[in-house]
N, C-alpha and C positions, 0 to 999 in steps of 0.2 A: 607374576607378570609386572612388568615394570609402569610408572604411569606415561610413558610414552609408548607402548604397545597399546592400552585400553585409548588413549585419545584418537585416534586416528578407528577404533570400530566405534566409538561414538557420532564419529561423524560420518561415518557410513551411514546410518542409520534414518540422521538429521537429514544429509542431500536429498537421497529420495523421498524424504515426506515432504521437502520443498520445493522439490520439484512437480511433485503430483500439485501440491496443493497452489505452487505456483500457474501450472494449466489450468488449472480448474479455475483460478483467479481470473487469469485472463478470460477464458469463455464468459464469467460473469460480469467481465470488463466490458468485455464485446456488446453484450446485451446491452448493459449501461449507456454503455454507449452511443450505442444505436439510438436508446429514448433520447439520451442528452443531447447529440447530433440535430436529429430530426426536429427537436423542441427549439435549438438552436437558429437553425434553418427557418422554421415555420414560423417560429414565433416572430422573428425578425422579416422572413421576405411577408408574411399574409397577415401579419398580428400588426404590421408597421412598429414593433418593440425596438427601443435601441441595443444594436449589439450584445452588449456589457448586461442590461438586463434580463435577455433571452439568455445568455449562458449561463447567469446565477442560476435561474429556474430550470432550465434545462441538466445543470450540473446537478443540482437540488434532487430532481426529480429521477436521475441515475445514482444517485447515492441513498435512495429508499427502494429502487431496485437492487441493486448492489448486494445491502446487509439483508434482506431478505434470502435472495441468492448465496450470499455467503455462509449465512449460518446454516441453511440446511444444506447446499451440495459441497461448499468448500472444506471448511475446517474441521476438525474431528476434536481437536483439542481446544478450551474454553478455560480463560483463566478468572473472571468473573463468573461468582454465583448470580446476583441480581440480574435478571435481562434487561431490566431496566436501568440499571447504570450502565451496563453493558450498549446495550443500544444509543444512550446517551454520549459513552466517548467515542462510538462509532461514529457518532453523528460529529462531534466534536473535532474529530480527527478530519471527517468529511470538509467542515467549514472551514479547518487548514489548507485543506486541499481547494478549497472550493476558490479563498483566496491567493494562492498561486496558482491557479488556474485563473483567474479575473488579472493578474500580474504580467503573467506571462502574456496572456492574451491582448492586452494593452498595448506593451508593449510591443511585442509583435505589429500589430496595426498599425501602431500609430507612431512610430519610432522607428521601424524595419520596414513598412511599407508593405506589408502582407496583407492580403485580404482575409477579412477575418475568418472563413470556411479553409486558410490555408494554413493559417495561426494554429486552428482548432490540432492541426495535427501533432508540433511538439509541446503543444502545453499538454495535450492526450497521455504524449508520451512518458514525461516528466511526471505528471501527475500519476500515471499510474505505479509508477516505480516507489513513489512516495506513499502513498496510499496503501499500498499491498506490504510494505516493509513496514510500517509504523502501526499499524493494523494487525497485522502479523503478531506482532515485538509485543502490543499493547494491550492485545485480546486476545488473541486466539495462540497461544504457546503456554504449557503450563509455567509457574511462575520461577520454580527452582529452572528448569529447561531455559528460559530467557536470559537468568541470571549464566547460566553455564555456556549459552552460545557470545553472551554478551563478551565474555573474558575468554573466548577459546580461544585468538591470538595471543594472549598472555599466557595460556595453561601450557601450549605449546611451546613457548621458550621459557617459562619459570624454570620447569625442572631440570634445565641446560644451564641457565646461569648459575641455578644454586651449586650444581655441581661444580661448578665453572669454581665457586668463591668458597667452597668448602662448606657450605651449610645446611647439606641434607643429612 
């Protein structure tokens, strides 16, 4: 079998577990959300918090929902032994996200003129995309797997050019 017959059932494979684990990300999103949202909200209309600081803590506090959520109903595959380094660049990953989210959000308000319960919406969005893909990529894929999805645009036209230039 040629290795363009085998690429194409490897990535059969790959879709559907990203996709499952894509839902199941989101529902854990959703959750997330909902504390960060509310924390958001509350902390700022009843707590008198300024914006910016209600969302750190509110993002904060959906991102120890989150990995909770995540390691047990999400992911199936684990590319740290240590849970505790493991938990560490989750969180690490979180405080990336945490500031493009306090970015976005900024902006948004006070540059766009959005209120900031309306901001809340594409920095959600933005941020989730980034968070579930680096998260994904950085944790939860095993490590040969990540290398192999990383280069699957390349694996798919290597074996055409070489043939292309004579050096298979």
């Amino acid at each position: 079998m040629s290795d363009q017959a085998r690429i194409p059932q490897a990535k059969d494979r790959v879709v559907p577990v990203l996709a499952v684990e894509s839902a199941k990300y989101f529902l854990v999103s959703a959750a997330a959300l909902a504390l960060d949202y509310g924390l958001l909200v509350g902390l700022t209309e009843f707590a008198n918090l300024n914006y910016l600081v209600s969302a750190g803590l509110g993002f904060s506090a959906g991102v120890v929902l989150s990995y909770i959520l995540s390691v047990r109903f999400v992911f199936s595959e684990r590319r740290l032994e240590s849970r505790r380094l493991e938990m560490m660049v989750f969180f690490l990953i979180g405080l990336a996200g945490l500031a493009l989210n306090e970015v976005l959000m900024k902006t948004l308000v006070e540059h766009a003129g959005f209120g900031y319960i309306f901001a809340k919406i594409p920095a959600t969005g933005i941020g989730f995309v980034f968070n579930f893909g680096t998260r994904r990529f950085f944790l939860f894929t095993k490590a040969r797997r990540a290398r192999q999805q990383a280069r699957s645009d390349d694996s798919v036209l290597l074996p055409i050019s070489k043939k292309a230039t004579g050096s298979l």
